[in-house]
C-alpha positions in Angstrom: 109.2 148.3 131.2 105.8 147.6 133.2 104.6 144.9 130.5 102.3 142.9 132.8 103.7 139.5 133.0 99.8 138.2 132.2 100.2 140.1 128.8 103.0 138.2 127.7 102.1 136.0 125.1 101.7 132.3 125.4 102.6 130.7 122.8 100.5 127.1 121.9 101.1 125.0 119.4 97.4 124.6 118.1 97.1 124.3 114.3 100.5 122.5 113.4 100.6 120.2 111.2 101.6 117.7 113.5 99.7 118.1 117.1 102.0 119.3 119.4 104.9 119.9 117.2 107.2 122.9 115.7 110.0 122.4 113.8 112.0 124.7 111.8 115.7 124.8 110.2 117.3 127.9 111.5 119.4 128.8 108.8 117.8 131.9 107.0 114.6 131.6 108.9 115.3 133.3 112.1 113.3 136.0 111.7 110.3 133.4 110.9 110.9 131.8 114.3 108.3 132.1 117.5 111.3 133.5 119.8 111.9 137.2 118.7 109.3 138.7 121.4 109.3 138.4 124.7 107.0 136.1 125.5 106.1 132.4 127.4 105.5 129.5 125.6 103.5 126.2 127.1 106.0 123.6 125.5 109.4 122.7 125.8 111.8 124.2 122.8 114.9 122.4 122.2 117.8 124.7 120.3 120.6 122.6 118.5 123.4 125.3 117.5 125.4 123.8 114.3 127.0 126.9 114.2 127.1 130.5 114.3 126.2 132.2 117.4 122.6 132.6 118.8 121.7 134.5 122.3 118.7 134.4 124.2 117.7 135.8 127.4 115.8 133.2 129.4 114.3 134.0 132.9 116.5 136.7 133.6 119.9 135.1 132.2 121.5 135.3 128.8 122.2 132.1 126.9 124.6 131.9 124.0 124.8 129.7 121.8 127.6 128.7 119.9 129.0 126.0 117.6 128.2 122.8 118.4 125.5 123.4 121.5 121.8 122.8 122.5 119.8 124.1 125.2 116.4 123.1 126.4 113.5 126.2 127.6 111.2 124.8 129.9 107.3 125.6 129.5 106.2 129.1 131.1 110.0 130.0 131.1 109.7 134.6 130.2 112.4 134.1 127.0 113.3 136.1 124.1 116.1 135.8 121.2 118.2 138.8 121.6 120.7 138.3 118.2 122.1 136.2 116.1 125.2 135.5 113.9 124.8 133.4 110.9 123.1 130.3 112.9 122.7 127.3 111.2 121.0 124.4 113.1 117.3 123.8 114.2 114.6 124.6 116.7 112.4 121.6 117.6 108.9 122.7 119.9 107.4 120.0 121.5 104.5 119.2 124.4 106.0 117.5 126.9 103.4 114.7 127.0 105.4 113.2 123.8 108.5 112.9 125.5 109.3 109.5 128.2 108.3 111.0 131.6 112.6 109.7 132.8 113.7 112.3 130.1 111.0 114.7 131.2 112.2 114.7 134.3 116.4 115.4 133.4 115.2 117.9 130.9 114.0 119.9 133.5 116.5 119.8 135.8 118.0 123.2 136.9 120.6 123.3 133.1 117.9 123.8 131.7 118.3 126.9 129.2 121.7 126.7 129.7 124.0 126.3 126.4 125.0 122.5 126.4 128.3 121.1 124.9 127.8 118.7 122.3 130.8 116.7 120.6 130.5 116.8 116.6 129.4 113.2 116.2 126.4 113.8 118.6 125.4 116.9 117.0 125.1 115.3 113.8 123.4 112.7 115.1 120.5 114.6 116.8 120.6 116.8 113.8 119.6 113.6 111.2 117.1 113.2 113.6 115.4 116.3 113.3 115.8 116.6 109.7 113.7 113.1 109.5 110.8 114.9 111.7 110.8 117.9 109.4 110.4 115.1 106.3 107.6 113.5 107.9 106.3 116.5 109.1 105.2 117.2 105.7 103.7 113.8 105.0 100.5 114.0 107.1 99.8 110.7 107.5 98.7 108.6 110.7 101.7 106.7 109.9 104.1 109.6 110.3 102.1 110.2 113.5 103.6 107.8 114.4 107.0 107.7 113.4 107.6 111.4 114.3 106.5 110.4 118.1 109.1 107.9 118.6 111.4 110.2 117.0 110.9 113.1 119.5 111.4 110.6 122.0 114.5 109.2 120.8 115.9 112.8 120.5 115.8 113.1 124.2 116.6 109.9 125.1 119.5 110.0 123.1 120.6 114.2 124.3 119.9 113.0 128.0 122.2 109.8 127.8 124.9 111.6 126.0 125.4 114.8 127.3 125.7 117.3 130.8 122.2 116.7 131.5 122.3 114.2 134.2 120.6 113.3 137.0 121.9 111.2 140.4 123.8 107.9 139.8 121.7 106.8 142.1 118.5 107.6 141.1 116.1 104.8 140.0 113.6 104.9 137.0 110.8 105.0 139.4 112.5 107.9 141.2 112.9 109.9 138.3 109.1 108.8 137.3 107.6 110.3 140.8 110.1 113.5 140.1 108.3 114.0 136.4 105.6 113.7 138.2 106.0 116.4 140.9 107.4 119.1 138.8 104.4 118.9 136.4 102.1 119.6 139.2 103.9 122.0 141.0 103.9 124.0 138.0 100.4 124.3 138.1 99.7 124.5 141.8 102.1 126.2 143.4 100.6 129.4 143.7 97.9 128.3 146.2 99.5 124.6 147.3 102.8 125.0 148.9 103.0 121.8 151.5 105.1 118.8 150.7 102.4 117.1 152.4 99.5 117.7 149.7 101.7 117.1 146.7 102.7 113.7 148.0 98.6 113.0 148.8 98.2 113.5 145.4 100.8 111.2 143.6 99.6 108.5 146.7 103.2 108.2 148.7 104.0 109.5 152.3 105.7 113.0 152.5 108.9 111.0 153.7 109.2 109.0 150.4 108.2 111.6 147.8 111.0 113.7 149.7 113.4 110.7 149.7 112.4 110.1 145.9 113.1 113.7 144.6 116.4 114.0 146.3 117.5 111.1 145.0 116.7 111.7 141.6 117.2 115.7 142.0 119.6 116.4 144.3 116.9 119.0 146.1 114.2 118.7 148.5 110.6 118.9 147.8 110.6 121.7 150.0 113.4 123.7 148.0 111.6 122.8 144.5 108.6 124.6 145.7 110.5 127.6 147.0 112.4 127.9 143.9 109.1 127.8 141.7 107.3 130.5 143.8 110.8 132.7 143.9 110.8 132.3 139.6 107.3 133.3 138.7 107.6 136.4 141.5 110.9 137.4 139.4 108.8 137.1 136.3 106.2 139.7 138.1 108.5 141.9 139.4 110.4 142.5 136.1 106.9 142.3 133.9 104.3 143.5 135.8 103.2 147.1 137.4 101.9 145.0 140.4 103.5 146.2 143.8 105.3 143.9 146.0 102.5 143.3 148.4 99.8 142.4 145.4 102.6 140.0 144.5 102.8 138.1 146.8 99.0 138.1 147.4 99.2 137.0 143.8 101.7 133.6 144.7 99.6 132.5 147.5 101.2 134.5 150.7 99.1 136.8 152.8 101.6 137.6 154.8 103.8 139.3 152.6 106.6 139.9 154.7 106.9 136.3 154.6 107.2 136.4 150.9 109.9 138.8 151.2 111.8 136.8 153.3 111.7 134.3 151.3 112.9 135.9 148.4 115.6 137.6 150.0 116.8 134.0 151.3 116.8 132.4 147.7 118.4 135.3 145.6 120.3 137.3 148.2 118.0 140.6 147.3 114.4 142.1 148.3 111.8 141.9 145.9 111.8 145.6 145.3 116.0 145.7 144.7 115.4 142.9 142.2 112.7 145.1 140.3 114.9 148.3 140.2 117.6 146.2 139.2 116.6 145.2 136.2 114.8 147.7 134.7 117.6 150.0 135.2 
């Protein structure tokens, strides 16, 4: 209780073998594994369950994970692996960069973290995949570079096309492009830019079109994305930090902070200071 959210650890992946890649078979190695304290990572992690039961809390819900099931944790998600139950399957850490920005931009879609469904055939599919990473993993070559980036990709090509995460029929590659695109600089500038206006100066399209563009490929508004961004990370201070209310929302970017309350209140139906006694009860 109290842990200050900025004292959670962030977890990099500097001095892996590969660059910007984790991978580790989960059977008899959990307690090896970079998820058993709370803590923030600045990659994406990608779960495949085999079998055997894994559960994870992940910004303030708990994920299980059960035979035959994957689940994606977004960069700066607040996660933790609560218990497990003789899991066999793998954990695969990634930066996002290596992934196609399309897949980037279904994999972060509001599932994500959520246990995913996966028929038999599929799982053993992605799981050949991975276990080819891990072999090349250990080669060390620029060849396997190589081949373990086009791998990566291919595992998310192939989990987006085959599984729940979806995005609109009717969104267009270049749709999903601009949404990649916005969601990886929201991330980093919501706290002080909150105007549909400035992200759509930056990616070069009027406010209309970049608002057209992510509800197409979304089903949300620019507008809704930034909310929900600002409402996350203020759950993630509430719960981890000492910080009042008021130095909260300083924090996110409001000097009114009434306004922040509001706000918050509107998204999860509760007051900022509800939500704190709430969970730490």
């Amino acid at each position: 209780m109290g842990k200050k959210a900025a004292d959670l650890p962030i977890l990099n992946l500097e001095g892996q073998t590969f660059p910007g890649l984790y991978i580790r078979n989960l059977e008899n190695q959990v307690s090896q594994l970079p998820l058993n304290t709370l803590h923030r990572d600045d990659y994406l992690i990608f779960i495949l369950q085999i079998s055997g039961e894994s559960v994870l809390e992940i910004d303030f819900f708990k994920s299980i994970l059960f035979q035959n099931c994957i689940c994606c944790i977004l960069p700066g998600s607040v996660h933790q692996l609560l218990s497990v139950n003789k899991p066999k399957g793998w954990l695969l850490a990634v930066n996002g960069d290596q992934i196609d920005e399309r897949f980037r931009s279904i994999l972060s879609e509001g599932n994500a973290g959520s246990p995913i469904p996966i028929d038999p055939d599929l799982a053993s599919q992605l799981e050949r995949i991975l276990l080819v990473i891990c072999q090349q993993n250990h080669v060390k070559t620029y060849k396997s570079l190589t081949v373990i980036s086009h791998l990566v990709s291919a595992f998310a090509g192939i989990l987006c096309s085959n599984t729940t995460v979806h995005i609109d029929a009717n969104a267009t590659d270049r749709n999903s492009s601009i949404a990649a695109q916005f969601k990886s600089l929201l991330r980093k500038h919501y706290r002080r830019q909150k105007s549909p206006s400035w992200y759509a100066g930056q990616l070069n399209l009027s406010t209309s079109y970049l608002n057209e563009c992510i509800k197409s490929a979304t089903g949300s508004t620019v507008s809704n994305w930034i909310q929900k961004e600002i409402v996350l990370e203020g759950k993630r201070l509430l719960a981890f930090s000492k910080n009042s209310t008021k130095e909260i929302a300083y924090d996110l970017g409001y000097n009114d902070p009434a306004y922040f309350n509001r706000l918050f209140l509107k998204l999860t139906g509760t007051r900022p200071a509800a939500f704190r006694n709430n969970y730490r009860k």
